[in-house]
Each structure stands twice: as structure tokens, then as C-alpha cells.
C-alpha positions in Angstrom: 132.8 186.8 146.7 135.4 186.3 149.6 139.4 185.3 148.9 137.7 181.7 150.3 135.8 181.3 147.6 138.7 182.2 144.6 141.6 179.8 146.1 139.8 176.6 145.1 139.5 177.7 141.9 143.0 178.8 141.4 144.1 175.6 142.8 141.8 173.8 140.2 143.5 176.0 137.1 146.9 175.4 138.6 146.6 172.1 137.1 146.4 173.9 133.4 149.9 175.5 133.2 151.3 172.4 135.0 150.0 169.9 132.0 151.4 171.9 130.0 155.0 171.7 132.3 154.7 168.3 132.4 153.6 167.6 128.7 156.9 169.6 128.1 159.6 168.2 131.0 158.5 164.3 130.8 160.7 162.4 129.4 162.2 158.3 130.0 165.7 159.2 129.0 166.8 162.2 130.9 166.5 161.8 134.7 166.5 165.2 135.6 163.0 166.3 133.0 161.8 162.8 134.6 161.9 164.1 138.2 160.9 167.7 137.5 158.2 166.4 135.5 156.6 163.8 138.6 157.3 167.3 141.0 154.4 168.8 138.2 152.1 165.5 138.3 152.2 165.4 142.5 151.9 168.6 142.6 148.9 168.5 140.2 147.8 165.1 142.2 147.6 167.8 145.8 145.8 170.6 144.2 143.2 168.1 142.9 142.7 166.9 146.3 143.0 170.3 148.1 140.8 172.2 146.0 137.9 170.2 146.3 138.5 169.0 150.0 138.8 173.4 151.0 135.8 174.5 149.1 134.0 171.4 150.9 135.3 172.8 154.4 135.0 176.4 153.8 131.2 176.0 151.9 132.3 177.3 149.2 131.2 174.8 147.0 129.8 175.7 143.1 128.6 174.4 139.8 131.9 177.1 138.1 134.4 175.2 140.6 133.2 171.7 139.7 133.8 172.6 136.4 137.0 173.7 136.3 138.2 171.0 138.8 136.8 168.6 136.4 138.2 170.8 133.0 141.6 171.0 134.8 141.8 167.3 135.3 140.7 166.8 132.0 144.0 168.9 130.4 146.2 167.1 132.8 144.9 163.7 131.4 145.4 164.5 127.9 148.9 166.2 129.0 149.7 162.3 130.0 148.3 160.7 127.4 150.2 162.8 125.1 153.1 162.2 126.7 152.2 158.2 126.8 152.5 158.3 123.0 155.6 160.0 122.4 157.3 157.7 125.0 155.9 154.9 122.8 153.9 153.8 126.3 150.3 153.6 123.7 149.2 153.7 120.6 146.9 156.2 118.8 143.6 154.2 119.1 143.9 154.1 122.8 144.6 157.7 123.2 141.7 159.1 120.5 139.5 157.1 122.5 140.5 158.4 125.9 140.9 162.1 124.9 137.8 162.0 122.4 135.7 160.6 126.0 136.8 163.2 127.9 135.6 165.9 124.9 132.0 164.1 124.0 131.6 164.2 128.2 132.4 168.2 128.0 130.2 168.7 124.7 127.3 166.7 126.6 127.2 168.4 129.7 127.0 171.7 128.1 123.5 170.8 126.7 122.7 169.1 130.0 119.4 170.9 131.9 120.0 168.2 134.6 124.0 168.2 134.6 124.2 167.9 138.7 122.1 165.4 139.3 122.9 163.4 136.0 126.8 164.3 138.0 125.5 163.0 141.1 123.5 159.7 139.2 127.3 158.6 137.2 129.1 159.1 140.0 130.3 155.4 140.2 131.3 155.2 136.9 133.1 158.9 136.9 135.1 157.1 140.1 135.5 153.6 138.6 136.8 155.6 135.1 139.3 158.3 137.4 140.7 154.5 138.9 141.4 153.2 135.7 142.7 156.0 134.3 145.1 156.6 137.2 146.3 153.1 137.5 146.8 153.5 134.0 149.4 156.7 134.3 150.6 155.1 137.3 151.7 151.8 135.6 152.9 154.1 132.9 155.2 156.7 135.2 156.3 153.7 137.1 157.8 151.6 133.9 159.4 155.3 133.0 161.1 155.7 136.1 162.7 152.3 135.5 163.3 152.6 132.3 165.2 156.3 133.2 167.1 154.6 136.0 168.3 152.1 133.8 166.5 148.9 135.2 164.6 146.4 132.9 161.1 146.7 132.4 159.2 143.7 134.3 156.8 142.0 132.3 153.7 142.9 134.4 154.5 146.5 133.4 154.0 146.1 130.2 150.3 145.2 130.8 149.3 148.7 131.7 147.3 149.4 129.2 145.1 147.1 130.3 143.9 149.6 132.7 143.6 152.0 129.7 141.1 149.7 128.2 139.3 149.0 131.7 139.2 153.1 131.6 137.9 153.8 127.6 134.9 151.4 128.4 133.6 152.3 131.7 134.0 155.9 130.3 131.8 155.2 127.4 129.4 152.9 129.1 128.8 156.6 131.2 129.1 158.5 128.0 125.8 156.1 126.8 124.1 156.5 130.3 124.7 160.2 129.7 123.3 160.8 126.5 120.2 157.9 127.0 119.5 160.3 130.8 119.6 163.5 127.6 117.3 162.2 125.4 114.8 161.0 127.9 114.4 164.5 129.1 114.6 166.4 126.1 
């Protein structure tokens, strides 16, 4: 296996040691850990775009790298939504049911004989949920960055959850999908 085929994959678990940067540098009341801590989130936002879009280009393309693309994303979510409760940005509920999707999808596709092309059948939902989800952290970063300047919080801020929600059901309506596409094979 070529250099080619390893940098995607390095990109992809870049992401790991940078959730845990940003679980420990993000905070709403200290500038400086706020702006170190988006440099680890757009830095984490590029490597999820190059790793994919360079293992596309130079065919080096595998089940392993989906994986971890999709495991590294995964730690970076949780990494926010961690962070999303200590800054008082969610409640519990919200994050068990987020973190506890992305760990049932996990658990599922390791018992999946058909995990591409069951991949490749949710692929709408997988994008719809990553939209949610990322609106979600965006509405969520933005209010911070406010809130660490020293502005007031406008109202339509404080709805971001809503995309949280939007997020937890479209993730277990694939979940269901998921696990109805298991059982009718098994």
C-alpha cells in the first residue's frame, strides 16, 4: 500500500486528537480557548472534506477509510455535544439521544453482511442527519462567539436546538430503516 493510500486515513484520524483539543479549549467566556478551539473545528471541518475528496481523486477509496472518516466524525460530534452541555447550550436528553444514535449506528453496522449497500441505500437520511447536526453546532458556535464577545444573544439563536431535534429523528428514522434492512436479511 502506497503513501496515497495512508494520507486519507491520517487525515480522517486527525479529527480524533482534535475532538479531544476542542472538547478541552472551548469555552464561551475566554476569547482566546474560543478562537483556538474554532482553529480545531475548521480544521477538523477541512480534513473531513479533504480526506474523502483525495482518496476519491487518487482511487484510493476503502471500506477501512469510510470507516474511520465516519468513526472520526463521530468523536468530533460527541466532542461538541459535550461541549454543548457544559456551556449550558442542551440538556441531557438531547445529547443521550444524539451520542446514543451515533453508537446503535456503529453497533449495527458491525453485524451488517450488506453494510455498503445498506451505506449507499440511507444515504439521504445520513446527509439530511450530517445537515441537522451541523446547523445544529453551527447555531451553537455562533450564539458562543457572541456570547464571548460580549453581544446579546438574539432570540432566533436560542432556537438551535431545534435543528438538534430535526437531527435525533431523522437519525433514528435511519437507525429503524437500518435494523428493519438487518432483519430482513438475516
Amino acid at each position: 500500500m502506497g503513501l496515497r493510500a495512508w494520507i486519507p486515513n491520517v487525515l480522517s484520524l486527525s479529527r480524533i486528537p482534535a475532538a479531544i483539543s476542542f472538547l478541552l479549549f472551548y469555552s464561551s467566556k475566554n476569547q482566546q480557548q474560543y478562537f483556538i478551539a474554532l482553529g480545531v473545528a475548521f480544521f477538523a471541518l477541512v480534513t473531513d472534506f479533504a480526506d474523502g475528496y483525495l482518496a476519491r481523486r487518487w482511487r484510493v477509496t476503502s471500506e477501512i477509510g469510510y470507516f474511520l472518516d465516519g468513526l472520526s466524525d463521530k468523536i468530533f460530534y460527541v466532542a461538541i455535544v459535550l461541549v454543548a452541555i457544559r456551556e449550558g447550550f442542551t440538556c441531557l436528553s438531547v445529547a443521550w439521544l444524539l451520542i446514543g444514535r451515533e453508537i446503535c449506528l456503529y453497533a449495527l453496522r458491525s453485524v451488517d453482511s450488506h453494510r455498503m449497500k445498506n451505506i449507499e441505500n440511507l444515504k439521504p437520511l445520513s446527509l439530511a442527519y450530517a445537515l441537522f447536526l451541523r446547523l445544529y453546532f453551527g447555531f451553537f458556535v455562533l450564539r458562543s462567539g457572541l456570547l464571548v464577545l460580549g453581544f446579546d444573544i438574539p432570540v432566533a439563536l436560542e432556537y438551535g436546538n431545534l435543528f438538534a431535534y430535526a437531527a435525533i429523528a431523522t437519525g433514528y428514522i435511519s437507525l429503524a430503516k437500518l435494523v428493519r434492512e438487518i432483519a430482513r436479511v438475516s
